[in-house]
mmCIF file of the C-alpha atoms, coordinates in Angstrom:
data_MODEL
# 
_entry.id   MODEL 
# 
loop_
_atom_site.group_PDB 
_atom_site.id 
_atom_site.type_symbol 
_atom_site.label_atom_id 
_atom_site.label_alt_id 
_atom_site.label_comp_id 
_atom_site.label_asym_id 
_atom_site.label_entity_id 
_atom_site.label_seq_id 
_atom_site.pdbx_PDB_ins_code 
_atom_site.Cartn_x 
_atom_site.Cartn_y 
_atom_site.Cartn_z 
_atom_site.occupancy 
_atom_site.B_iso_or_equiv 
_atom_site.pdbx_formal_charge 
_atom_site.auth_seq_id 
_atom_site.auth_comp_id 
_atom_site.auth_asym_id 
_atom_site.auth_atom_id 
_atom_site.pdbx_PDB_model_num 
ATOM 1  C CA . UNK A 1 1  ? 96.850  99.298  68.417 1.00 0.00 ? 1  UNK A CA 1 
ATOM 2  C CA . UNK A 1 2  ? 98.159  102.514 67.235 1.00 0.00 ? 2  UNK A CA 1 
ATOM 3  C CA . UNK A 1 3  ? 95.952  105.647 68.019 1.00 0.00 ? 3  UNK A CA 1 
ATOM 4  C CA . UNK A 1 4  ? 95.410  108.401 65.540 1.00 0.00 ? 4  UNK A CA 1 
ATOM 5  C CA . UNK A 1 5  ? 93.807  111.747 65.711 1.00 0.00 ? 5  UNK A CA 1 
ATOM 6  C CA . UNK A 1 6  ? 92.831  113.066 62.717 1.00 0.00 ? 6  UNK A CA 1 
ATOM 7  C CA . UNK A 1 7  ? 91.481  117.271 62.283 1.00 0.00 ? 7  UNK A CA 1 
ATOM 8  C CA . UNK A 1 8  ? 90.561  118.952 59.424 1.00 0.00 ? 8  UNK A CA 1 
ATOM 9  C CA . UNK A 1 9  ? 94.269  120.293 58.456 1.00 0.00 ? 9  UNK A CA 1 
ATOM 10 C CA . UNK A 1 10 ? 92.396  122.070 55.051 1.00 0.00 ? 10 UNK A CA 1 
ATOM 11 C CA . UNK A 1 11 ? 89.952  123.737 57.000 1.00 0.00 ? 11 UNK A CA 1 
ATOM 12 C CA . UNK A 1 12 ? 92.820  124.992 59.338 1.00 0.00 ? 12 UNK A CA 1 
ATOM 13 C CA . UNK A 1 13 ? 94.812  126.112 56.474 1.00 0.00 ? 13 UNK A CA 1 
ATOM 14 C CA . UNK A 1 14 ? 91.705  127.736 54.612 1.00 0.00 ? 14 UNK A CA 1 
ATOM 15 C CA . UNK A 1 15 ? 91.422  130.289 57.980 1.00 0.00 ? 15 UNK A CA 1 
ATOM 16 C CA . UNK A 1 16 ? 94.656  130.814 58.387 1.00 0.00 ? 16 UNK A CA 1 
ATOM 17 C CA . UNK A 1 17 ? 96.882  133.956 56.946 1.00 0.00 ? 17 UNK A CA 1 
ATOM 18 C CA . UNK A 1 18 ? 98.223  133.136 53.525 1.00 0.00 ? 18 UNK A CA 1 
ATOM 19 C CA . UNK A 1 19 ? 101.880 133.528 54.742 1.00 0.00 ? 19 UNK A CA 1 
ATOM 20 C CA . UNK A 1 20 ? 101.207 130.648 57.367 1.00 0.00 ? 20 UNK A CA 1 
ATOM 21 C CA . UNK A 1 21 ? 100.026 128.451 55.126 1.00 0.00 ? 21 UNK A CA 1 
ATOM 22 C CA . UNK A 1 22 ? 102.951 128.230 52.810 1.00 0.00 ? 22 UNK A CA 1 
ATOM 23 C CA . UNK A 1 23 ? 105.168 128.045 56.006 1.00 0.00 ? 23 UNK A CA 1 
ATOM 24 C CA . UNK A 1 24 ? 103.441 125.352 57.239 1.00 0.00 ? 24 UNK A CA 1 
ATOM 25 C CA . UNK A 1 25 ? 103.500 123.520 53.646 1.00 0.00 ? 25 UNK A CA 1 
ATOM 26 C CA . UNK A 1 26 ? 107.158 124.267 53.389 1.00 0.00 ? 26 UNK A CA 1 
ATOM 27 C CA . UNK A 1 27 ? 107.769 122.398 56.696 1.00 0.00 ? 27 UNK A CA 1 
ATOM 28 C CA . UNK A 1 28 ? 105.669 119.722 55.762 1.00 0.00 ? 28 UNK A CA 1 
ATOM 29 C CA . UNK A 1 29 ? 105.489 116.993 58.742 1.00 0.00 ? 29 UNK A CA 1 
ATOM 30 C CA . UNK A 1 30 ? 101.382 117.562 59.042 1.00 0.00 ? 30 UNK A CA 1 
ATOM 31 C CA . UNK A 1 31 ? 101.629 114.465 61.083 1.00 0.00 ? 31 UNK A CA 1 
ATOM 32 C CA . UNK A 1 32 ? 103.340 115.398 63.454 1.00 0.00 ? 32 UNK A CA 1 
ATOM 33 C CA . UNK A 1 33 ? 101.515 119.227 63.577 1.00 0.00 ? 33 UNK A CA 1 
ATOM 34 C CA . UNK A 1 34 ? 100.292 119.127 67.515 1.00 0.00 ? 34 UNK A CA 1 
ATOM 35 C CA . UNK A 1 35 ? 98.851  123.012 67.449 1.00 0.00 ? 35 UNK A CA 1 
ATOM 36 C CA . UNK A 1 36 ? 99.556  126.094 65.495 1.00 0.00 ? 36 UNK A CA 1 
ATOM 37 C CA . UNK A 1 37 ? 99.489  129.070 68.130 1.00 0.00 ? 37 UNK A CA 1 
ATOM 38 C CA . UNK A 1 38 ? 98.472  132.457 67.336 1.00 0.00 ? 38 UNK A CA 1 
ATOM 39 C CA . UNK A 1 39 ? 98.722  134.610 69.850 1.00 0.00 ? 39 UNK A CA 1 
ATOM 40 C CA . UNK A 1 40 ? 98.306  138.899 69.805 1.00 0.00 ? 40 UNK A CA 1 
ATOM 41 C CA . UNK A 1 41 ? 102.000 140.576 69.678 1.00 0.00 ? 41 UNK A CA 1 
ATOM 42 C CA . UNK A 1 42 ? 104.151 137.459 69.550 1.00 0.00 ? 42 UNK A CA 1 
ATOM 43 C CA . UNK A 1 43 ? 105.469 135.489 67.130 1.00 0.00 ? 43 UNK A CA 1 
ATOM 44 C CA . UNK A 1 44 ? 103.411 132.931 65.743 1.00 0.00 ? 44 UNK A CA 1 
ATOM 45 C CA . UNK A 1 45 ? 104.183 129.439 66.168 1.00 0.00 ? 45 UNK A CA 1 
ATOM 46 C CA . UNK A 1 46 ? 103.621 125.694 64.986 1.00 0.00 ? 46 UNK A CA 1 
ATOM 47 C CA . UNK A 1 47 ? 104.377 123.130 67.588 1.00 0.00 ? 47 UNK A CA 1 
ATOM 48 C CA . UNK A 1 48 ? 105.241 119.118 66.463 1.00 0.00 ? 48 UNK A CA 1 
ATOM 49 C CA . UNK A 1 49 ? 106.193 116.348 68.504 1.00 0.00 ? 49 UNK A CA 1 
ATOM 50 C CA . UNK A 1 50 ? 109.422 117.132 67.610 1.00 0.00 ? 50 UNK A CA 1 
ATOM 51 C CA . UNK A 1 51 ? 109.785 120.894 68.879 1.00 0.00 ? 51 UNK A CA 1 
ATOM 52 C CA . UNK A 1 52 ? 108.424 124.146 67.852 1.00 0.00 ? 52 UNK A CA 1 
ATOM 53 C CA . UNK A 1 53 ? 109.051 126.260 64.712 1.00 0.00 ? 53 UNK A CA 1 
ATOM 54 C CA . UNK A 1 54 ? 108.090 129.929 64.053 1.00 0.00 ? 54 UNK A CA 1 
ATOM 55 C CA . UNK A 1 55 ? 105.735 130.376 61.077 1.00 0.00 ? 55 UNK A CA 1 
ATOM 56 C CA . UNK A 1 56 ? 106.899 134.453 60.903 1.00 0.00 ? 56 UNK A CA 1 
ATOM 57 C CA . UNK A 1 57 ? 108.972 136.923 61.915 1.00 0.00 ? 57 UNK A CA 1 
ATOM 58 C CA . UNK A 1 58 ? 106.167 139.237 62.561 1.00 0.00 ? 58 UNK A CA 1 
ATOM 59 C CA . UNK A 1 59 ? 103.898 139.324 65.630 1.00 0.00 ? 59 UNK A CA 1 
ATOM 60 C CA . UNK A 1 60 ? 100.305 138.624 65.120 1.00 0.00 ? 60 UNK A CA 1 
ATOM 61 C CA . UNK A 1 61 ? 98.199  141.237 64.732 1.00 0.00 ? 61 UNK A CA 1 
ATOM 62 C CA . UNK A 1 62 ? 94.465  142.157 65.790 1.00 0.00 ? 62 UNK A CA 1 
ATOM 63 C CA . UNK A 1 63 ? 93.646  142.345 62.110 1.00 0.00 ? 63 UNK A CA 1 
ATOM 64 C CA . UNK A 1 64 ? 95.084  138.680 61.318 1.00 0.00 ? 64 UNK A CA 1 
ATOM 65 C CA . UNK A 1 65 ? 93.342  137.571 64.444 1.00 0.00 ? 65 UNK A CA 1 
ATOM 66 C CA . UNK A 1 66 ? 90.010  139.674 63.371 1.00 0.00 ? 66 UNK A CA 1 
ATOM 67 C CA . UNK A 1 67 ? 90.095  137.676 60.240 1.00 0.00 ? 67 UNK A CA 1 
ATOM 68 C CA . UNK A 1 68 ? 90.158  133.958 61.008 1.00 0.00 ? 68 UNK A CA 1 
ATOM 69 C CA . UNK A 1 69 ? 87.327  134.271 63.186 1.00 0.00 ? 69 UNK A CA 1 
ATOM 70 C CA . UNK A 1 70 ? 85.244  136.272 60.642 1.00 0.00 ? 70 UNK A CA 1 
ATOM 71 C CA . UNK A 1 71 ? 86.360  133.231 58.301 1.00 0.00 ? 71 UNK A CA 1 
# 
C-alpha cells in the first residue's frame, strides 16, 4: 500500500513571497515538493525527490523572513 503525505501546499503558498509562489507554480511537480528552504542571505530553494531548484536569484532577506511569520 502506497503511502502519501499530504500538507497544506495553499497555506504554504499564501505565506510565502509572491515571487516564490509563481516559481514554484511554474515548476509545477507539487508532488514531488519535499521542503521549500528559506534561509537568511542565501538563495532560496525548493527541494523534490528529484533534486533541488532555486526559487530566486536573490538571497532571502530579514524582511521576507519578518513577513511569513507575521502571516
Amino acid at each position: 500500500m502506497e503511502r502519501r503525505i499530504t500538507d497544506d501546499i495553499h497555506e504554504l503558498k499564501r505565506v510565502l513571497p509572491s515571487h516564490l509562489t509563481v516559481k514554484l507554480e511554474t515548476i509545477g511537480s507539487i508532488d514531488d515538493l519535499l521542503e521549500v528552504v528559506l534561509d537568511l542571505g542565501r538563495i532560496p530553494t525548493a527541494r523534490y525527490i528529484s533534486g533541488e531548484v532555486e526559487l530566486s536569484d536573490h538571497e532571502v532577506t530579514r524582511a521576507e523572513l519578518d513577513a511569513i511569520v507575521d502571516s
